[in-house]
N, C-alpha and C positions, 0 to 999 in steps of 0.2 A: 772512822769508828761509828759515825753517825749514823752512816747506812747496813753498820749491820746491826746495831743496837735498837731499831726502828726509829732514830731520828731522823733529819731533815734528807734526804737521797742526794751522796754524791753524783757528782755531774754526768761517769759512765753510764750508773742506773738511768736517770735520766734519757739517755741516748738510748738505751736497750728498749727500753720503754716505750716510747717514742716510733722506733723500726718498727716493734710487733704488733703498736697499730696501725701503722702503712701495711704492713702484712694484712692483718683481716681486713680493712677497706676494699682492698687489692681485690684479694677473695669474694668476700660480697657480692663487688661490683659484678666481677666476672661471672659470678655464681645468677645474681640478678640478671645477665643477658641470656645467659645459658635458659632461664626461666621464661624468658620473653619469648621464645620461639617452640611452636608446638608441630609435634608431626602428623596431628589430629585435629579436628573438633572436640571428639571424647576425652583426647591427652589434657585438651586446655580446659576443658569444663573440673578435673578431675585436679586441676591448678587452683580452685579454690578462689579466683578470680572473678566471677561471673560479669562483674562491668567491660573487663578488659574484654574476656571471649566474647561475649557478644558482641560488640563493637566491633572485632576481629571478623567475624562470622556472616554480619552484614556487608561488610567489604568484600569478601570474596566473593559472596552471593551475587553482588550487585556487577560485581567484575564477570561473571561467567555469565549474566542474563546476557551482559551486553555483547561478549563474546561471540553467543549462539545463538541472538537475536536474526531473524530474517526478514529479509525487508519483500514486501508485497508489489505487486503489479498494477497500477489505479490507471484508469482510466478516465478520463476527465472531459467530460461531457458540457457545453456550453451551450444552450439553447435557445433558439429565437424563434418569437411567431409575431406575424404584424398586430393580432388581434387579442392578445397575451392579456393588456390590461382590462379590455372589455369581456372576453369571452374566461380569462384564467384555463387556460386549456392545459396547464401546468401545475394543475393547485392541488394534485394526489402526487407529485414527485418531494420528494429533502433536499433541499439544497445547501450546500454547503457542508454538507456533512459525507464521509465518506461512508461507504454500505460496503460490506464484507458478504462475499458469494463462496462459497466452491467451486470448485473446476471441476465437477461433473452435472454445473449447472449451467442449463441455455439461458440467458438473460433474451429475456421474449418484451420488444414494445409495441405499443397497442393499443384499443379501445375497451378489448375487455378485462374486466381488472379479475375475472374468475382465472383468466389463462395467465394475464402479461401481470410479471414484478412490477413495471416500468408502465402506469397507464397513462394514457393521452385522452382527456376527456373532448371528445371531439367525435361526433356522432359521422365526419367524413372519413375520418380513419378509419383503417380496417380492423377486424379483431384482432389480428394478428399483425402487426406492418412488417416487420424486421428483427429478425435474430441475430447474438450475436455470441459466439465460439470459442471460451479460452481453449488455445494447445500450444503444443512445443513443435517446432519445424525439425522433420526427417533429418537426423543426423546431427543434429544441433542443441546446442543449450539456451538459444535465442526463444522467447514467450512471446505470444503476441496471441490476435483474436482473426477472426473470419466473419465477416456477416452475408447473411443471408435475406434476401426480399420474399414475404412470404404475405402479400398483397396479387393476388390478381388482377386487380381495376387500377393497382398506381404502379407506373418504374419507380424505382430507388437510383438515384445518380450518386455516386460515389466519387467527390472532385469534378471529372467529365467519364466517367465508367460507367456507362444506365445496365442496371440488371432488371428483366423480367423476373416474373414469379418462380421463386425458388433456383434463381442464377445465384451463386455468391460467389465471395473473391475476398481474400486475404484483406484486411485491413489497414491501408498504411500507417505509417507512423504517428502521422499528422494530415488529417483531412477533413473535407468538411461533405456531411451526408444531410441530400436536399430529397422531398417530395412532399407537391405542393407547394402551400404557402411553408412548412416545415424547413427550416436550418437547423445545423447539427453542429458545432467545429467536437470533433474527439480527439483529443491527442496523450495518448500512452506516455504514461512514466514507468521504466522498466523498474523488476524487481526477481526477486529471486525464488521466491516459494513456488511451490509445484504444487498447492494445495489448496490454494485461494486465490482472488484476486479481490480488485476491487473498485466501486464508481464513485463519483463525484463531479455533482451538478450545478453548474451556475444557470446565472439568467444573463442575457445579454440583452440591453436597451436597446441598439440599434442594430441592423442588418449585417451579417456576417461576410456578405458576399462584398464587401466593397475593400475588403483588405484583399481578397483573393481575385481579385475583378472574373469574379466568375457570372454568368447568366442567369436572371429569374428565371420560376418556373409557374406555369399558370396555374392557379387552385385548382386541389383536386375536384374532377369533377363528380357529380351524385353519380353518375353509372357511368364505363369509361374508361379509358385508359390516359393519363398527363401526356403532353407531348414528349418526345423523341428529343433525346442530344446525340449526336456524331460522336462513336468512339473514339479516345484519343490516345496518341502514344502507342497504334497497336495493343492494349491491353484489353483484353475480351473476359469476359467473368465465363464462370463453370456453368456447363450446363449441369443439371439434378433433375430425376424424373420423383415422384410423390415416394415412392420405396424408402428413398433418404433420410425422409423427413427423420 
Protein backbone atom coordinates (compact mmCIF):
# COMPACT_ATOMS: atom_id res chain seq x y z
CA UNK A 1 0.00 0.00 0.00
CA UNK A 2 2.83 2.27 0.89
CA UNK A 3 4.04 2.42 -2.53
CA UNK A 4 1.11 3.45 -4.10
CA UNK A 5 -0.06 5.84 -1.40
CA UNK A 6 3.60 7.74 -1.84
CA UNK A 7 4.84 6.13 1.31
CA UNK A 8 8.21 4.39 1.98
CA UNK A 9 8.70 2.15 -1.90
CA UNK A 10 8.23 -1.43 -1.63
CA UNK A 11 11.22 -3.50 -2.42
CA UNK A 12 10.03 -4.20 -6.41
CA UNK A 13 10.11 -0.42 -6.85
CA UNK A 14 13.28 -0.30 -5.45
CA UNK A 15 14.68 -2.82 -8.08
CA UNK A 16 12.90 -1.02 -11.09
CA UNK A 17 14.56 1.90 -9.89
CA UNK A 18 17.73 0.90 -9.46
CA UNK A 19 17.94 -1.13 -13.35
CA UNK A 20 16.89 2.23 -15.06
CA UNK A 21 19.77 3.88 -13.62
CA UNK A 22 22.23 1.07 -14.79
CA UNK A 23 20.37 1.89 -17.99
CA UNK A 24 21.23 5.58 -18.36
CA UNK A 25 24.88 5.03 -16.89
CA UNK A 26 25.13 2.38 -19.66
CA UNK A 27 23.92 5.15 -22.20
CA UNK A 28 26.07 7.93 -21.17
CA UNK A 29 28.97 5.99 -21.00
CA UNK A 30 28.48 4.71 -24.40
CA UNK A 31 27.26 7.91 -25.63
CA UNK A 32 30.53 9.73 -23.96
CA UNK A 33 32.87 7.35 -26.27
CA UNK A 34 30.82 7.78 -29.17
CA UNK A 35 31.82 11.67 -28.28
CA UNK A 36 35.35 11.03 -27.91
CA UNK A 37 36.06 10.28 -31.44
CA UNK A 38 35.89 12.85 -34.29
CA UNK A 39 36.08 12.40 -37.95
CA UNK A 40 37.48 15.82 -38.24
CA UNK A 41 39.18 18.66 -36.82
CA UNK A 42 36.04 20.85 -37.65
CA UNK A 43 33.66 17.94 -36.27
CA UNK A 44 35.77 18.25 -32.84
CA UNK A 45 36.05 21.89 -32.52
CA UNK A 46 32.11 21.97 -33.17
CA UNK A 47 32.16 19.39 -29.89
CA UNK A 48 32.41 22.34 -27.89
CA UNK A 49 35.47 20.93 -26.23
CA UNK A 50 38.31 23.20 -27.14
CA UNK A 51 40.99 21.61 -24.39
CA UNK A 52 40.45 18.22 -25.52
CA UNK A 53 40.65 19.20 -29.62
CA UNK A 54 43.47 20.97 -29.22
CA UNK A 55 45.48 18.53 -27.38
CA UNK A 56 43.92 16.02 -30.13
CA UNK A 57 45.11 18.35 -32.95
CA UNK A 58 48.82 18.79 -31.69
CA UNK A 59 49.19 15.04 -31.52
CA UNK A 60 48.45 14.45 -34.87
CA UNK A 61 50.38 17.32 -36.25
CA UNK A 62 53.34 16.20 -34.47
CA UNK A 63 52.62 12.55 -35.63
CA UNK A 64 52.54 13.53 -39.50
CA UNK A 65 55.93 16.16 -39.14
CA UNK A 66 57.48 13.18 -38.03
CA UNK A 67 56.07 10.90 -40.58
CA UNK A 68 57.16 13.13 -43.59
CA UNK A 69 60.27 14.48 -42.08
CA UNK A 70 63.36 14.06 -44.41
CA UNK A 71 66.45 13.41 -43.38
CA UNK A 72 69.50 15.56 -45.20
CA UNK A 73 72.92 14.45 -46.48
CA UNK A 74 76.08 16.17 -44.19
CA UNK A 75 79.06 15.96 -44.95
CA UNK A 76 81.50 16.28 -42.25
CA UNK A 77 84.56 17.93 -42.78
CA UNK A 78 87.62 17.76 -40.21
CA UNK A 79 90.41 20.07 -40.80
CA UNK A 80 94.04 20.29 -39.89
CA UNK A 81 96.84 22.69 -40.68
CA UNK A 82 100.29 22.63 -38.66
CA UNK A 83 100.12 26.54 -38.51
CA UNK A 84 96.27 26.75 -37.36
CA UNK A 85 97.10 28.14 -34.05
CA UNK A 86 99.70 30.81 -35.08
CA UNK A 87 98.50 31.78 -38.55
CA UNK A 88 94.16 30.98 -37.76
CA UNK A 89 93.85 30.14 -41.42
CA UNK A 90 90.52 28.67 -40.37
CA UNK A 91 89.10 31.63 -38.44
CA UNK A 92 86.18 32.68 -41.34
CA UNK A 93 84.94 28.89 -41.32
CA UNK A 94 81.67 27.63 -38.25
CA UNK A 95 82.48 24.96 -36.68
CA UNK A 96 80.58 22.78 -35.26
CA UNK A 97 77.51 23.85 -36.56
CA UNK A 98 76.01 22.27 -39.55
CA UNK A 99 75.21 24.89 -42.89
CA UNK A 100 72.44 24.11 -45.12
CA UNK A 101 73.21 24.44 -49.02
CA UNK A 102 71.08 23.62 -52.10
CA UNK A 103 71.91 21.14 -54.60
CA UNK A 104 72.14 23.54 -57.38
CA UNK A 105 74.84 24.90 -55.36
CA UNK A 106 78.97 24.43 -56.09
CA UNK A 107 80.42 24.68 -52.68
CA UNK A 108 83.69 26.52 -53.92
CA UNK A 109 86.97 26.52 -51.21
CA UNK A 110 89.55 29.08 -51.42
CA UNK A 111 91.16 32.25 -50.68
CA UNK A 112 88.72 34.53 -52.03
CA UNK A 113 85.87 35.06 -49.85
CA UNK A 114 84.16 37.25 -53.13
CA UNK A 115 84.00 33.60 -54.97
CA UNK A 116 84.56 30.68 -52.14
CA UNK A 117 81.34 30.01 -49.30
CA UNK A 118 84.29 28.04 -47.65
CA UNK A 119 87.38 30.75 -47.36
CA UNK A 120 90.88 29.79 -46.40
CA UNK A 121 92.65 32.75 -45.26
CA UNK A 122 96.00 31.80 -46.57
CA UNK A 123 97.62 34.17 -49.09
CA UNK A 124 99.25 30.52 -50.61
CA UNK A 125 95.92 29.17 -51.56
CA UNK A 126 94.53 29.79 -54.55
CA UNK A 127 91.40 31.60 -55.20
CA UNK A 128 89.73 28.97 -56.03
CA UNK A 129 91.37 25.54 -54.69
CA UNK A 130 88.68 22.83 -54.94
CA UNK A 131 85.02 22.33 -55.80
CA UNK A 132 82.64 20.23 -54.61
CA UNK A 133 79.31 18.59 -56.62
CA UNK A 134 76.05 17.34 -54.77
CA UNK A 135 74.25 14.57 -57.42
CA UNK A 136 72.44 11.38 -57.70
CA UNK A 137 74.50 8.38 -59.56
CA UNK A 138 72.98 7.27 -63.22
CA UNK A 139 70.29 5.11 -62.36
CA UNK A 140 70.28 5.12 -58.71
CA UNK A 141 68.93 6.54 -55.64
CA UNK A 142 72.45 6.59 -54.09
CA UNK A 143 73.54 10.86 -53.26
CA UNK A 144 76.96 11.49 -52.98
CA UNK A 145 79.45 14.61 -54.16
CA UNK A 146 82.19 14.88 -56.94
CA UNK A 147 85.14 17.23 -56.41
CA UNK A 148 87.02 18.95 -58.48
CA UNK A 149 90.72 20.77 -58.38
CA UNK A 150 90.46 24.05 -59.80
CA UNK A 151 94.13 25.23 -58.62
CA UNK A 152 96.63 25.39 -61.34
CA UNK A 153 99.95 25.74 -59.25
CA UNK A 154 98.83 22.94 -56.64
CA UNK A 155 97.54 18.96 -57.32
CA UNK A 156 94.78 17.90 -55.07
CA UNK A 157 95.57 14.25 -53.68
CA UNK A 158 92.44 12.49 -52.95
CA UNK A 159 93.73 9.43 -50.34
CA UNK A 160 96.60 8.47 -53.08
CA UNK A 161 94.36 9.92 -56.42
CA UNK A 162 96.44 13.40 -57.46
CA UNK A 163 94.21 15.32 -59.78
CA UNK A 164 95.61 18.36 -61.88
CA UNK A 165 93.77 21.44 -62.57
CA UNK A 166 90.20 20.83 -63.26
CA UNK A 167 90.57 16.66 -63.14
CA UNK A 168 87.79 15.64 -60.67
CA UNK A 169 86.49 12.22 -59.49
CA UNK A 170 83.67 11.16 -57.35
CA UNK A 171 84.18 11.47 -53.78
CA UNK A 172 84.48 8.42 -51.66
CA UNK A 173 82.72 7.63 -48.78
CA UNK A 174 85.31 8.40 -46.40
CA UNK A 175 88.76 10.01 -47.33
CA UNK A 176 90.90 12.29 -46.58
CA UNK A 177 91.87 15.41 -49.25
CA UNK A 178 95.54 16.87 -48.87
CA UNK A 179 97.38 19.99 -50.69
CA UNK A 180 100.15 21.40 -49.07
CA UNK A 181 100.50 21.65 -45.59
CA UNK A 182 96.25 21.34 -45.92
CA UNK A 183 94.49 17.82 -44.40
CA UNK A 184 90.87 17.32 -45.08
CA UNK A 185 89.21 13.79 -43.44
CA UNK A 186 85.35 14.18 -45.30
CA UNK A 187 83.25 11.68 -44.50
CA UNK A 188 79.43 11.62 -45.72
CA UNK A 189 76.40 10.69 -43.73
CA UNK A 190 73.87 9.68 -46.11
CA UNK A 191 70.46 11.03 -46.29
CA UNK A 192 67.54 11.37 -48.22
CA UNK A 193 66.40 14.94 -49.65
CA UNK A 194 67.09 15.79 -53.26
CA UNK A 195 67.11 19.36 -52.36
CA UNK A 196 69.83 20.19 -50.01
CA UNK A 197 72.52 18.87 -48.42
CA UNK A 198 74.73 19.85 -45.89
CA UNK A 199 78.46 20.56 -44.04
CA UNK A 200 79.96 20.44 -40.80
CA UNK A 201 83.29 21.33 -39.66
CA UNK A 202 85.61 20.41 -36.79
CA UNK A 203 89.08 21.16 -35.90
CA UNK A 204 91.48 18.62 -35.47
CA UNK A 205 94.65 19.01 -33.09
CA UNK A 206 96.91 16.61 -34.48
CA UNK A 207 97.79 15.36 -38.05
CA UNK A 208 95.20 13.30 -39.81
CA UNK A 209 97.68 11.29 -41.73
CA UNK A 210 98.79 9.02 -38.98
CA UNK A 211 95.47 7.15 -38.70
CA UNK A 212 95.61 6.63 -42.48
CA UNK A 213 99.52 6.24 -42.62
CA UNK A 214 99.41 8.10 -45.61
CA UNK A 215 102.49 10.59 -46.97
CA UNK A 216 103.19 14.28 -46.11
CA UNK A 217 103.08 16.58 -48.80
CA UNK A 218 105.54 19.59 -49.15
CA UNK A 219 104.13 23.18 -48.60
CA UNK A 220 102.67 24.72 -51.27
CA UNK A 221 104.96 26.46 -53.09
CA UNK A 222 104.81 30.59 -53.96
CA UNK A 223 104.91 29.73 -57.87
CA UNK A 224 104.82 25.97 -58.90
CA UNK A 225 103.34 22.97 -58.80
CA UNK A 226 103.57 20.41 -55.11
CA UNK A 227 104.98 17.27 -55.86
CA UNK A 228 103.66 14.13 -57.52
CA UNK A 229 102.17 10.92 -55.75
CA UNK A 230 101.89 7.55 -57.95
CA UNK A 231 98.44 6.66 -58.77
CA UNK A 232 96.83 3.93 -56.90
CA UNK A 233 94.49 1.15 -57.37
CA UNK A 234 94.32 1.99 -60.97
CA UNK A 235 91.95 4.92 -60.27
CA UNK A 236 92.61 7.91 -62.70
CA UNK A 237 90.42 11.16 -62.24
CA UNK A 238 88.35 12.85 -65.32
CA UNK A 239 90.02 14.66 -67.46
CA UNK A 240 87.67 18.52 -67.99
CA UNK A 241 88.83 21.04 -70.40
CA UNK A 242 87.63 25.02 -69.13
CA UNK A 243 84.09 24.67 -71.29
CA UNK A 244 83.02 22.53 -68.08
CA UNK A 245 83.62 24.76 -65.68
Amino acid sequence: MGGECGGNPVPWQVRTKSLECSRRACRAASSGRRRGSFSSPEAALRSGRPGRVLRRIIIMSSMEEVETEETVTCLHITLYHPCQEEKQVFRSLKFHKRERCRVDEVAKFGRDSNICHYNLMDTRVSRVQFTLQFFRQLNSSELGFEIKNMSKKTKLIVDNVELDYLNKIDLPWKCIIRFGDYQLLMQRQDGESVDYFETCFELAQASLLQERHLPSLQPIPECGISPSLVYSQGVRPVEMDENDL
